[in-house]
PDB file of N, CA, C and O in Angstrom:
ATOM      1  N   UNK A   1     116.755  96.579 122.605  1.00  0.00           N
ATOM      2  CA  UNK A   1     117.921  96.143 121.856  1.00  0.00           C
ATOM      3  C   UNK A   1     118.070  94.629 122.002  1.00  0.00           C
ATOM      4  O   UNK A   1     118.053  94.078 123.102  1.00  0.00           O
ATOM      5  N   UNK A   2     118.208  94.021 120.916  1.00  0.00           N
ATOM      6  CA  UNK A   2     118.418  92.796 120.691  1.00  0.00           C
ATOM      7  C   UNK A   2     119.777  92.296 121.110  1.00  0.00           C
ATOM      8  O   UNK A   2     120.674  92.851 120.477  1.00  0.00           O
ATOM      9  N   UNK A   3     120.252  91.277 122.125  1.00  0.00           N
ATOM     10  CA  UNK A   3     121.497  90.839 122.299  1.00  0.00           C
ATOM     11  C   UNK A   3     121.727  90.074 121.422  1.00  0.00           C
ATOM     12  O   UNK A   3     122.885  90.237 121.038  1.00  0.00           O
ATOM     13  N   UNK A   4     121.092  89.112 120.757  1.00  0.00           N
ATOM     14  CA  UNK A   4     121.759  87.984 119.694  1.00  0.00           C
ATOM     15  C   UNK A   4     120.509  88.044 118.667  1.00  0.00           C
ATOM     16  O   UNK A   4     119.364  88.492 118.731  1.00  0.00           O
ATOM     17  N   UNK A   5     121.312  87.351 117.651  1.00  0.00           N
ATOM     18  CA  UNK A   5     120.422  87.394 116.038  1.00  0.00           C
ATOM     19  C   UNK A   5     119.455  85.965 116.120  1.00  0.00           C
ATOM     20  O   UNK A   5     119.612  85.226 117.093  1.00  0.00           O
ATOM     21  N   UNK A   6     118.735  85.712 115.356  1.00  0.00           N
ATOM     22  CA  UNK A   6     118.146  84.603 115.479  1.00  0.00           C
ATOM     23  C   UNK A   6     118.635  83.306 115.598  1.00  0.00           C
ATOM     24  O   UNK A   6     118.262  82.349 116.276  1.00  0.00           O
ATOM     25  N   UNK A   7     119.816  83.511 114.571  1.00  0.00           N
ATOM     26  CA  UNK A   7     120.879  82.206 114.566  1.00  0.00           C
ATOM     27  C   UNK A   7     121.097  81.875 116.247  1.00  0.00           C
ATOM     28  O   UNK A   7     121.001  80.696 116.587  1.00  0.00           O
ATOM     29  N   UNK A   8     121.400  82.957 117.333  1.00  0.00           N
ATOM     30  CA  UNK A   8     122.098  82.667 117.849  1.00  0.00           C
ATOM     31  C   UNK A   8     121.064  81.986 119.026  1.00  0.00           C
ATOM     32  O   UNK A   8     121.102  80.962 119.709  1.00  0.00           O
ATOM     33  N   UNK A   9     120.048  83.218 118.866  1.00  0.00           N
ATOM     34  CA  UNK A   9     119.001  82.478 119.868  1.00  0.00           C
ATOM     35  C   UNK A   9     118.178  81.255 119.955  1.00  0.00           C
ATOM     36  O   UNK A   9     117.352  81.007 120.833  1.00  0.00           O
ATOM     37  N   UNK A  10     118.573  80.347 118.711  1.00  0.00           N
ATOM     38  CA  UNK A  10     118.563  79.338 118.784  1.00  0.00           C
ATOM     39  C   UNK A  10     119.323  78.519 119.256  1.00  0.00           C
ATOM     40  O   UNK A  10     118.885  77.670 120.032  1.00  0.00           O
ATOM     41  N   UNK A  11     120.645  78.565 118.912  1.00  0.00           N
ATOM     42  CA  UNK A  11     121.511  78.240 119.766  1.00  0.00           C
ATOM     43  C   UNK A  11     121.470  78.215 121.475  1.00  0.00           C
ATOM     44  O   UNK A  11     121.476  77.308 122.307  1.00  0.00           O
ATOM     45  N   UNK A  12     121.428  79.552 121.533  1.00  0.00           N
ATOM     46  CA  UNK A  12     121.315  79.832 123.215  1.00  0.00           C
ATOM     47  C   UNK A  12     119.852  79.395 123.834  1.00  0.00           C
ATOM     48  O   UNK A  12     119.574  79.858 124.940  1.00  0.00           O
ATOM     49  N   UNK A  13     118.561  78.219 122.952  1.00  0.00           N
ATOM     50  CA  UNK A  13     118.080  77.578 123.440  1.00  0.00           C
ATOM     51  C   UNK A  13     118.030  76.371 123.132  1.00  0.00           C
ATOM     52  O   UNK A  13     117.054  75.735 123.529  1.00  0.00           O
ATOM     53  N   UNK A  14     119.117  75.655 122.293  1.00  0.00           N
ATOM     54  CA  UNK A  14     119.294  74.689 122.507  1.00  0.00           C
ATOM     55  C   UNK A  14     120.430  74.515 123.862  1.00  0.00           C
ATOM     56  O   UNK A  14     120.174  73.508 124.521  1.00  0.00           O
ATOM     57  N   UNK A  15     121.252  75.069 124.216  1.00  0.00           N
ATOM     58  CA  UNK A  15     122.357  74.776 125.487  1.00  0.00           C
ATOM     59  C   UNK A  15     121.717  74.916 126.372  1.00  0.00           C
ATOM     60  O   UNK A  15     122.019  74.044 127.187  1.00  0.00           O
ATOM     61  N   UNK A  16     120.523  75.884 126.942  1.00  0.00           N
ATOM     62  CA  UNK A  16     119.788  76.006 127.873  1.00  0.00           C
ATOM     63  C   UNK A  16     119.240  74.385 127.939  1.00  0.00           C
ATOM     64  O   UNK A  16     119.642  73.591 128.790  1.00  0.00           O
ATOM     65  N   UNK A  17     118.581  74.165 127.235  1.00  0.00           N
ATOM     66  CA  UNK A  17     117.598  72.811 126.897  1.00  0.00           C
ATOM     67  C   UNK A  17     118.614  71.611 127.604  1.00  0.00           C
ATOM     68  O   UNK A  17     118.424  70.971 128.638  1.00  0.00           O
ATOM     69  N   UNK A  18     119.760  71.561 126.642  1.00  0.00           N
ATOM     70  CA  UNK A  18     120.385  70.445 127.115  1.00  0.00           C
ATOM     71  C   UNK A  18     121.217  70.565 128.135  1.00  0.00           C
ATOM     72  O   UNK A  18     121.845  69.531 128.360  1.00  0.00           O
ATOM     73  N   UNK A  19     121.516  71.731 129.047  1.00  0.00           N
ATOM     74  CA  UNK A  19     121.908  71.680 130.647  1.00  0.00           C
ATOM     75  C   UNK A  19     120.966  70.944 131.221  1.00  0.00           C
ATOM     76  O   UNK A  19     121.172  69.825 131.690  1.00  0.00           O
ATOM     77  N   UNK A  20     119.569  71.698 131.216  1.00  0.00           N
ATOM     78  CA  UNK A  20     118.680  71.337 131.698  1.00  0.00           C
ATOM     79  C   UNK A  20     118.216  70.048 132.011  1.00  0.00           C
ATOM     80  O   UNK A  20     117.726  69.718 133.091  1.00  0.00           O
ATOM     81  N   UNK A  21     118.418  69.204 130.851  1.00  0.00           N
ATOM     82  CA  UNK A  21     118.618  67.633 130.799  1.00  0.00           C
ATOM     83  C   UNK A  21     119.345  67.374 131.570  1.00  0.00           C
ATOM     84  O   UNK A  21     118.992  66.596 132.457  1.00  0.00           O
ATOM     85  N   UNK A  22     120.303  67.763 131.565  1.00  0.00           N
ATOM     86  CA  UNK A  22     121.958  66.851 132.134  1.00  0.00           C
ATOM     87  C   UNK A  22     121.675  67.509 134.049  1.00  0.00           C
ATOM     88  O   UNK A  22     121.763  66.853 135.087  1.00  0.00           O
ATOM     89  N   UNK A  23     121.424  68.603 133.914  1.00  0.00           N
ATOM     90  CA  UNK A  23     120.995  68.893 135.692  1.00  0.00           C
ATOM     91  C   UNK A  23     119.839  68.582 136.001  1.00  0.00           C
ATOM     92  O   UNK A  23     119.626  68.909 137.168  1.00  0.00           O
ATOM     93  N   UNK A  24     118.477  67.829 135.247  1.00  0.00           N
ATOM     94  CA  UNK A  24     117.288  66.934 136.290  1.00  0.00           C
ATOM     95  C   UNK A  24     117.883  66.177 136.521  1.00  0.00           C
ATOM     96  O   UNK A  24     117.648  65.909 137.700  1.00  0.00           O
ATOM     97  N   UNK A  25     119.215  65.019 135.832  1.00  0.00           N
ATOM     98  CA  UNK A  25     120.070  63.915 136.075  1.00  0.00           C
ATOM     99  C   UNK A  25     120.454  64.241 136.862  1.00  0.00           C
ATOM    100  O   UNK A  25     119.689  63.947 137.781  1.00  0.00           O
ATOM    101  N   UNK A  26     121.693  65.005 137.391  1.00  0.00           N
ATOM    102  CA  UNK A  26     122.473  65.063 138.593  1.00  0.00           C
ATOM    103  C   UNK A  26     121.560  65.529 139.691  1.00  0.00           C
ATOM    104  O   UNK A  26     121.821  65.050 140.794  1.00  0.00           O
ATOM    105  N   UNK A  27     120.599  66.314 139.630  1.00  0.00           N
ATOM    106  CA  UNK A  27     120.101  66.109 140.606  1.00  0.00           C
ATOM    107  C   UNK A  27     119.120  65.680 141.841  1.00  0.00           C
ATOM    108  O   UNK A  27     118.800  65.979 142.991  1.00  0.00           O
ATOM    109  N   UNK A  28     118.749  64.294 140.227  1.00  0.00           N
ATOM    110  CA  UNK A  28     118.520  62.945 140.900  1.00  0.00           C
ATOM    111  C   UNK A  28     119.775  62.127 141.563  1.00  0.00           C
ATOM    112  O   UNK A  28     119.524  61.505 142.595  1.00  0.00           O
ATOM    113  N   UNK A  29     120.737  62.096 141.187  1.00  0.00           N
ATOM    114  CA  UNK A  29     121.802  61.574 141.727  1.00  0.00           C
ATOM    115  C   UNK A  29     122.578  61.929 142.546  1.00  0.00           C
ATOM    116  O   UNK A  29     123.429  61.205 143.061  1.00  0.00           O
ATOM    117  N   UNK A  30     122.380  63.163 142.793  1.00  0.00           N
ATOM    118  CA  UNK A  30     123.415  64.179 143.957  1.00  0.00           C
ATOM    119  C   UNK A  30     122.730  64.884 144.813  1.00  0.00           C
ATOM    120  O   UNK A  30     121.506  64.873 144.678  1.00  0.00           O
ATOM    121  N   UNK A  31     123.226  65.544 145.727  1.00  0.00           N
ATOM    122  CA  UNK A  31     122.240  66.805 146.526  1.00  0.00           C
ATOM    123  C   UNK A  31     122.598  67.617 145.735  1.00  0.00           C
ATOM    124  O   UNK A  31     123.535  67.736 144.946  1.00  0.00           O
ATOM    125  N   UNK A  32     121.467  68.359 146.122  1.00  0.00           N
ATOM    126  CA  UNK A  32     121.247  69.691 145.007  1.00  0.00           C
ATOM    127  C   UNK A  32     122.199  70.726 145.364  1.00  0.00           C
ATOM    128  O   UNK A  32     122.636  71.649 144.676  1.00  0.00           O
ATOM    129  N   UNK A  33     122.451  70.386 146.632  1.00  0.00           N
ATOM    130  CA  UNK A  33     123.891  71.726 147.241  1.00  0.00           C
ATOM    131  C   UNK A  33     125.044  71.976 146.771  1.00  0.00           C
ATOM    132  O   UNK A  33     125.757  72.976 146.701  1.00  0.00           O
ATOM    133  N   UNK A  34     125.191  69.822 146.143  1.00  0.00           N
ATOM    134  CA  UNK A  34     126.736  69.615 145.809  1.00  0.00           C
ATOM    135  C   UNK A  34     126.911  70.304 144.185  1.00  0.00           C
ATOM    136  O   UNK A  34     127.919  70.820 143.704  1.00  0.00           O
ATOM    137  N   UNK A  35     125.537  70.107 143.545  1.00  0.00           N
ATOM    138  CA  UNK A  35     125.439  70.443 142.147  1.00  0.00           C
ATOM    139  C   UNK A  35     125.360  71.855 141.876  1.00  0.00           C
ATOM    140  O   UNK A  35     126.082  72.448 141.075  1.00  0.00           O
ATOM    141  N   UNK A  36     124.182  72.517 142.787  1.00  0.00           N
ATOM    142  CA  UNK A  36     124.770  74.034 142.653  1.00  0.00           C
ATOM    143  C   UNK A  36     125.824  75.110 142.225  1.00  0.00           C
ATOM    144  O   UNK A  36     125.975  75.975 141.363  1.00  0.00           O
ATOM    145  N   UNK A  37     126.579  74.482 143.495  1.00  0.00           N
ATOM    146  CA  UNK A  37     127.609  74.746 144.081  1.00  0.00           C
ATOM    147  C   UNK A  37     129.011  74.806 142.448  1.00  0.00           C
ATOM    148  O   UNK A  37     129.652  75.588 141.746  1.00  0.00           O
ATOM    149  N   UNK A  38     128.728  73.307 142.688  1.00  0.00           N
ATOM    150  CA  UNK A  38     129.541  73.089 141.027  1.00  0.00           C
ATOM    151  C   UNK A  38     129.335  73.553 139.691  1.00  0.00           C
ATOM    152  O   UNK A  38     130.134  73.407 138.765  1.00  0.00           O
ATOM    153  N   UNK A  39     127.811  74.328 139.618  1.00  0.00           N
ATOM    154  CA  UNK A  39     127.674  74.833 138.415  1.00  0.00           C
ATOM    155  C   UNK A  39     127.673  76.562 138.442  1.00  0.00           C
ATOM    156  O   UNK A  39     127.902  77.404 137.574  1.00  0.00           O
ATOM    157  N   UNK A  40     127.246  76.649 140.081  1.00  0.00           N
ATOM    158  CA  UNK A  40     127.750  77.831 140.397  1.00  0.00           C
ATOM    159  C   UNK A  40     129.611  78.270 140.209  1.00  0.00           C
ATOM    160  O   UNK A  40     130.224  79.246 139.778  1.00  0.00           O
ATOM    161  N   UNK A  41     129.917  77.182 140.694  1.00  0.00           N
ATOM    162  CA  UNK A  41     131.738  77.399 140.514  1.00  0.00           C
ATOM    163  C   UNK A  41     132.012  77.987 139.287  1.00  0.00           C
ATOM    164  O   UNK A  41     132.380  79.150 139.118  1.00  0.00           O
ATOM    165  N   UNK A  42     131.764  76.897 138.187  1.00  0.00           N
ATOM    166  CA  UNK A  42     132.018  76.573 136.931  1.00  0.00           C
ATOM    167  C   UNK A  42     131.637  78.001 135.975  1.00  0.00           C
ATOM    168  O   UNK A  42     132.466  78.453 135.186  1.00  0.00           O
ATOM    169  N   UNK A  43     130.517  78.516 136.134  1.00  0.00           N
ATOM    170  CA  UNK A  43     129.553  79.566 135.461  1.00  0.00           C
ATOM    171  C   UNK A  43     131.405  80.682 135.524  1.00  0.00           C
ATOM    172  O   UNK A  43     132.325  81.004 134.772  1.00  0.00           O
ATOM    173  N   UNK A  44     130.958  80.846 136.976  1.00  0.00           N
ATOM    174  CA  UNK A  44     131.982  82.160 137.296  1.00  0.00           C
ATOM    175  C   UNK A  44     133.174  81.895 136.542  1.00  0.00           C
ATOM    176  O   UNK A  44     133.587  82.777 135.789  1.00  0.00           O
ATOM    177  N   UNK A  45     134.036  80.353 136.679  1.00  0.00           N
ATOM    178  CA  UNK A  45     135.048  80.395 135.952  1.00  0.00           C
ATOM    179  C   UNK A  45     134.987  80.795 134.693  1.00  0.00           C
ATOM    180  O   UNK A  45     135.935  81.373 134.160  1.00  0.00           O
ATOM    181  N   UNK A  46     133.997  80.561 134.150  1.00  0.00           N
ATOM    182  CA  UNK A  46     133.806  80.649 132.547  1.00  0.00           C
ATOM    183  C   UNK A  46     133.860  82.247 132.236  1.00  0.00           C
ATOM    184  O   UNK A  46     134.531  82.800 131.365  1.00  0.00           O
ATOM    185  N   UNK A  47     132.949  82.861 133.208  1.00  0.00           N
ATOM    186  CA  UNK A  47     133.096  84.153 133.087  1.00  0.00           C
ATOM    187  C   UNK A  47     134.096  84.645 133.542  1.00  0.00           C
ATOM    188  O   UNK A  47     134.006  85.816 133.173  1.00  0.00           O
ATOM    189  N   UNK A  48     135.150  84.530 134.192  1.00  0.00           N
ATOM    190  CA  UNK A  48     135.996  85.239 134.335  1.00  0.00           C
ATOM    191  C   UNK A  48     137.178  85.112 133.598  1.00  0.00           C
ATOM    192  O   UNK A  48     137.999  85.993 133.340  1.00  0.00           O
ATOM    193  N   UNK A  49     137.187  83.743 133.235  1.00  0.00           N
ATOM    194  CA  UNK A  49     138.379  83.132 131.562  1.00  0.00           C
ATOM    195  C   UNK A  49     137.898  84.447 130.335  1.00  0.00           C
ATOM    196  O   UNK A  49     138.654  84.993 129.531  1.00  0.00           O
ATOM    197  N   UNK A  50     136.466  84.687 130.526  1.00  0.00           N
ATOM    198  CA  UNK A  50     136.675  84.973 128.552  1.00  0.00           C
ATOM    199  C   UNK A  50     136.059  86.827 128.809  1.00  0.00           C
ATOM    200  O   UNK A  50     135.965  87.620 127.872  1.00  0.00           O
ATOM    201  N   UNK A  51     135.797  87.087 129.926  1.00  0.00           N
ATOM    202  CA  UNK A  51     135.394  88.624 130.185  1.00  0.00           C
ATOM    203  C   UNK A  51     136.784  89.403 130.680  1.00  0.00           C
ATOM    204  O   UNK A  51     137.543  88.664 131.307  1.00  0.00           O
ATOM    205  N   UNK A  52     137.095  90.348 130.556  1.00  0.00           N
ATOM    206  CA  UNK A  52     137.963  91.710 130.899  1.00  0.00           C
ATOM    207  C   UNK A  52     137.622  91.407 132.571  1.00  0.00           C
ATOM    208  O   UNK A  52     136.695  90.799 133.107  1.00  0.00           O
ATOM    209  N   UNK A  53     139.030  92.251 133.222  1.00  0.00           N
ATOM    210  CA  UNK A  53     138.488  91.871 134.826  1.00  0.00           C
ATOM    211  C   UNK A  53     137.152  92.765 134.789  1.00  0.00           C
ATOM    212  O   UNK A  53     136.185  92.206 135.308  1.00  0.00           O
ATOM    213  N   UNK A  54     136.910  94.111 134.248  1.00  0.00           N
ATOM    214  CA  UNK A  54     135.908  95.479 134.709  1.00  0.00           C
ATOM    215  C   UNK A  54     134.754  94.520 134.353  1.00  0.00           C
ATOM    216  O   UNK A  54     133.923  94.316 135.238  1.00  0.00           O
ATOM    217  N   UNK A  55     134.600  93.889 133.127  1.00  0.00           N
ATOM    218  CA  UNK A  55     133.666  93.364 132.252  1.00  0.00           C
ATOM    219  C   UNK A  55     133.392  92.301 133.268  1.00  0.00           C
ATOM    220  O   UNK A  55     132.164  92.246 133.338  1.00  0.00           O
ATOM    221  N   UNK A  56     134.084  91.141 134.361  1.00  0.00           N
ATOM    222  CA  UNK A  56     133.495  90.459 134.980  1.00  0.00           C
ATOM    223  C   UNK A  56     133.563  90.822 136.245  1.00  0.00           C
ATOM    224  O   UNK A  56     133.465  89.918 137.075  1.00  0.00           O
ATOM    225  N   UNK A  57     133.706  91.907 136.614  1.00  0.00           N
ATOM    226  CA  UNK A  57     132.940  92.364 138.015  1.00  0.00           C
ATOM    227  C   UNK A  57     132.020  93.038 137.558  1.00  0.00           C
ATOM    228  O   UNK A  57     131.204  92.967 138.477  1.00  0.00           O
ATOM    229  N   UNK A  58     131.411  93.856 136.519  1.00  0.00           N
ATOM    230  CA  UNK A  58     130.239  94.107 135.853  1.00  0.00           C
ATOM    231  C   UNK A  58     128.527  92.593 136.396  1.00  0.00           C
ATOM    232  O   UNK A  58     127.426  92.506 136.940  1.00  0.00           O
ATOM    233  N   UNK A  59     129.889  91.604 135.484  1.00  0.00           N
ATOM    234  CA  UNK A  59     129.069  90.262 135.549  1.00  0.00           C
ATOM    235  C   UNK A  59     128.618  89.940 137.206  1.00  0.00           C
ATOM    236  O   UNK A  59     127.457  89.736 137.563  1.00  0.00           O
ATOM    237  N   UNK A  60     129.611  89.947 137.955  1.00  0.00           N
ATOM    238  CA  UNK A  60     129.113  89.651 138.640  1.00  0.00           C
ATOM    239  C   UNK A  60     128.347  90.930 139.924  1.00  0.00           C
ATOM    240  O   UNK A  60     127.959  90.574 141.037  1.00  0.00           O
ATOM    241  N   UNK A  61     128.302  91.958 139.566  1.00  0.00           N
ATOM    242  CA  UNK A  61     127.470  92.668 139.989  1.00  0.00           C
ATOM    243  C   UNK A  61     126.080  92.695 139.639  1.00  0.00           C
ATOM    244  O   UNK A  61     125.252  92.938 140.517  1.00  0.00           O
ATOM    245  N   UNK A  62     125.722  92.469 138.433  1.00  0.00           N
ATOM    246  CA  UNK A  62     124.783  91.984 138.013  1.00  0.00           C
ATOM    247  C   UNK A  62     123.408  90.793 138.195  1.00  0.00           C
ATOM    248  O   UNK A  62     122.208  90.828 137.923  1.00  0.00           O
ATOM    249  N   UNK A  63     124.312  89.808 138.784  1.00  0.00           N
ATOM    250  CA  UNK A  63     124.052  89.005 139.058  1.00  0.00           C
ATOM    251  C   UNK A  63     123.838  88.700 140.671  1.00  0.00           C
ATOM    252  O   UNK A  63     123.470  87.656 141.209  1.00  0.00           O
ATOM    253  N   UNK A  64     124.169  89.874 141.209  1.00  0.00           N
ATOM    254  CA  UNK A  64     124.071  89.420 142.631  1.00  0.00           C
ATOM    255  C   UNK A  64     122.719  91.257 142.809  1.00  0.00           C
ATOM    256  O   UNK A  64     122.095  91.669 143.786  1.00  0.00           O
ATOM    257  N   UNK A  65     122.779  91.572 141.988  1.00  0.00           N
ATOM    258  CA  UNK A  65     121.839  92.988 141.692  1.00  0.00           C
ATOM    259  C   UNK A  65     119.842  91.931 141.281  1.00  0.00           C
ATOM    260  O   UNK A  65     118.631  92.134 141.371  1.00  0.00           O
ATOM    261  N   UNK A  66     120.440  91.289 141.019  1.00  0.00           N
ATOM    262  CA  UNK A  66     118.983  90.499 139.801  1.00  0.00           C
ATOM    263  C   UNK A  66     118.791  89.330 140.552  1.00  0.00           C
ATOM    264  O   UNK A  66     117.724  88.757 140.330  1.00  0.00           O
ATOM    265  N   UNK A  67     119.768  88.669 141.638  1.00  0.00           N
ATOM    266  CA  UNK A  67     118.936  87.403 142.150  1.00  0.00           C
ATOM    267  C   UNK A  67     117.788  87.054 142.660  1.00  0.00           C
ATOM    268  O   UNK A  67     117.275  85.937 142.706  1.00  0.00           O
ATOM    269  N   UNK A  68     117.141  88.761 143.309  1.00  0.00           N
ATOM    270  CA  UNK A  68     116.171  88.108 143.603  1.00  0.00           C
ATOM    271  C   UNK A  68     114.659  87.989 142.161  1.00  0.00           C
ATOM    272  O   UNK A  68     113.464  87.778 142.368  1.00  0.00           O
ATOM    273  N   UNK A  69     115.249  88.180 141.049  1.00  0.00           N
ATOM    274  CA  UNK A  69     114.230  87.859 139.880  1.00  0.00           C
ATOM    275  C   UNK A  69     114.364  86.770 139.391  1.00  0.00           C
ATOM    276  O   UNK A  69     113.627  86.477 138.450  1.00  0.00           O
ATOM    277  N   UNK A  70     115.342  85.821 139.865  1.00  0.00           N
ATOM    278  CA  UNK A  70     115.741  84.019 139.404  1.00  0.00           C
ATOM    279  C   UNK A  70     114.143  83.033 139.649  1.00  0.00           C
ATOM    280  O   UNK A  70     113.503  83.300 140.666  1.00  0.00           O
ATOM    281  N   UNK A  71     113.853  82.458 139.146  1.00  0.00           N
ATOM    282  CA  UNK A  71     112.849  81.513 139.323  1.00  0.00           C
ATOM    283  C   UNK A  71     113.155  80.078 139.537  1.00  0.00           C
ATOM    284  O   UNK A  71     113.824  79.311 138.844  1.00  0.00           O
ATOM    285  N   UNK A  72     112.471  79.870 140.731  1.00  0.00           N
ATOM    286  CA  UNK A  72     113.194  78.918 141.450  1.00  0.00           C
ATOM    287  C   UNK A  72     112.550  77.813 140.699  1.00  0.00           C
ATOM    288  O   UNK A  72     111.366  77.860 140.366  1.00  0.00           O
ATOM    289  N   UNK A  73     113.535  76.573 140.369  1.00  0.00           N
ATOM    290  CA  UNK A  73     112.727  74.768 140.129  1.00  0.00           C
ATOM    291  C   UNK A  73     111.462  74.549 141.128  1.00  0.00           C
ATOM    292  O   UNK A  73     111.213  75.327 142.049  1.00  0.00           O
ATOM    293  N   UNK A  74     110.701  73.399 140.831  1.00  0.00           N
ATOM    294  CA  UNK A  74     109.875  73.168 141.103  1.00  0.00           C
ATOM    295  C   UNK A  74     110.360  71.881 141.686  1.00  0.00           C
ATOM    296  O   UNK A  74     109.879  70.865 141.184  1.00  0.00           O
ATOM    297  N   UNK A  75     111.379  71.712 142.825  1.00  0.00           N
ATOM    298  CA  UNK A  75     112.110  70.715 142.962  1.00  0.00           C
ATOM    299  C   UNK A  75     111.759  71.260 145.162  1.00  0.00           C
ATOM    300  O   UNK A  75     111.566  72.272 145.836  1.00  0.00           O
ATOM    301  N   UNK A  76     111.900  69.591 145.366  1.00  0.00           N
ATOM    302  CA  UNK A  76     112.016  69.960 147.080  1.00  0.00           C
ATOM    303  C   UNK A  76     113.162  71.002 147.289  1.00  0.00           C
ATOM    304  O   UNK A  76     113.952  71.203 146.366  1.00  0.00           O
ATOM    305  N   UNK A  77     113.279  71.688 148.507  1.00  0.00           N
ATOM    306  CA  UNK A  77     114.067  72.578 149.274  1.00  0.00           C
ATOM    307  C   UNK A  77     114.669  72.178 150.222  1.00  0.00           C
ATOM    308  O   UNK A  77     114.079  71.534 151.090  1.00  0.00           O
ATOM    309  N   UNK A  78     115.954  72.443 150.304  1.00  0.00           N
ATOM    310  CA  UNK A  78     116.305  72.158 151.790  1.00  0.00           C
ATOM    311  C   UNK A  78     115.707  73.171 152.907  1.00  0.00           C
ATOM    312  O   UNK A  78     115.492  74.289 152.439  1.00  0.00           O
ATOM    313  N   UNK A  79     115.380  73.020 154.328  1.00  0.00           N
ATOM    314  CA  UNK A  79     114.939  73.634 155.286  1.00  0.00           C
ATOM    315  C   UNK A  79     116.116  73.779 156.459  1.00  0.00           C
ATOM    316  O   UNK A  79     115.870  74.369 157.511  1.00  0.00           O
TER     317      UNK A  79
END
């Protein structure tokens, strides 16, 4: 099953694209902990403004169900 139409999946790779831009910037300029952290914040707020409460504990079950399939940057690590 298809989640979005073509229109949209263009869309949803152009915003991918241009985060992406805007976070190699910050995190040349910041630690990567502080930026995380802040886009980690931000994500959740977003999801929890425009999802049902069931619909964003869904979300975030999901998401803590699938982390370990995330693919990590090709960026140093903290140790």
């Amino acid at each position: 099953m298809k989640m979005y139409d073509d229109e949209d999946e263009e869309m949803m790779k152009e915003v991918h694209e241009v985060l992406l831009e805007q976070l190699e910037d910050l995190l040349h300029r910041y630690n990567s902990m502080m930026v995380a952290g802040a886009m980690m914040c931000n994500a959740i707020r977003i999801y929890k403004m425009i999802l049902s409460p069931a619909g964003f504990e869904d979300m975030m079950k999901i998401i803590h169900d699938t982390s370990n399939d995330v693919n990590e940057f090709k960026t140093p690590t903290i140790q």
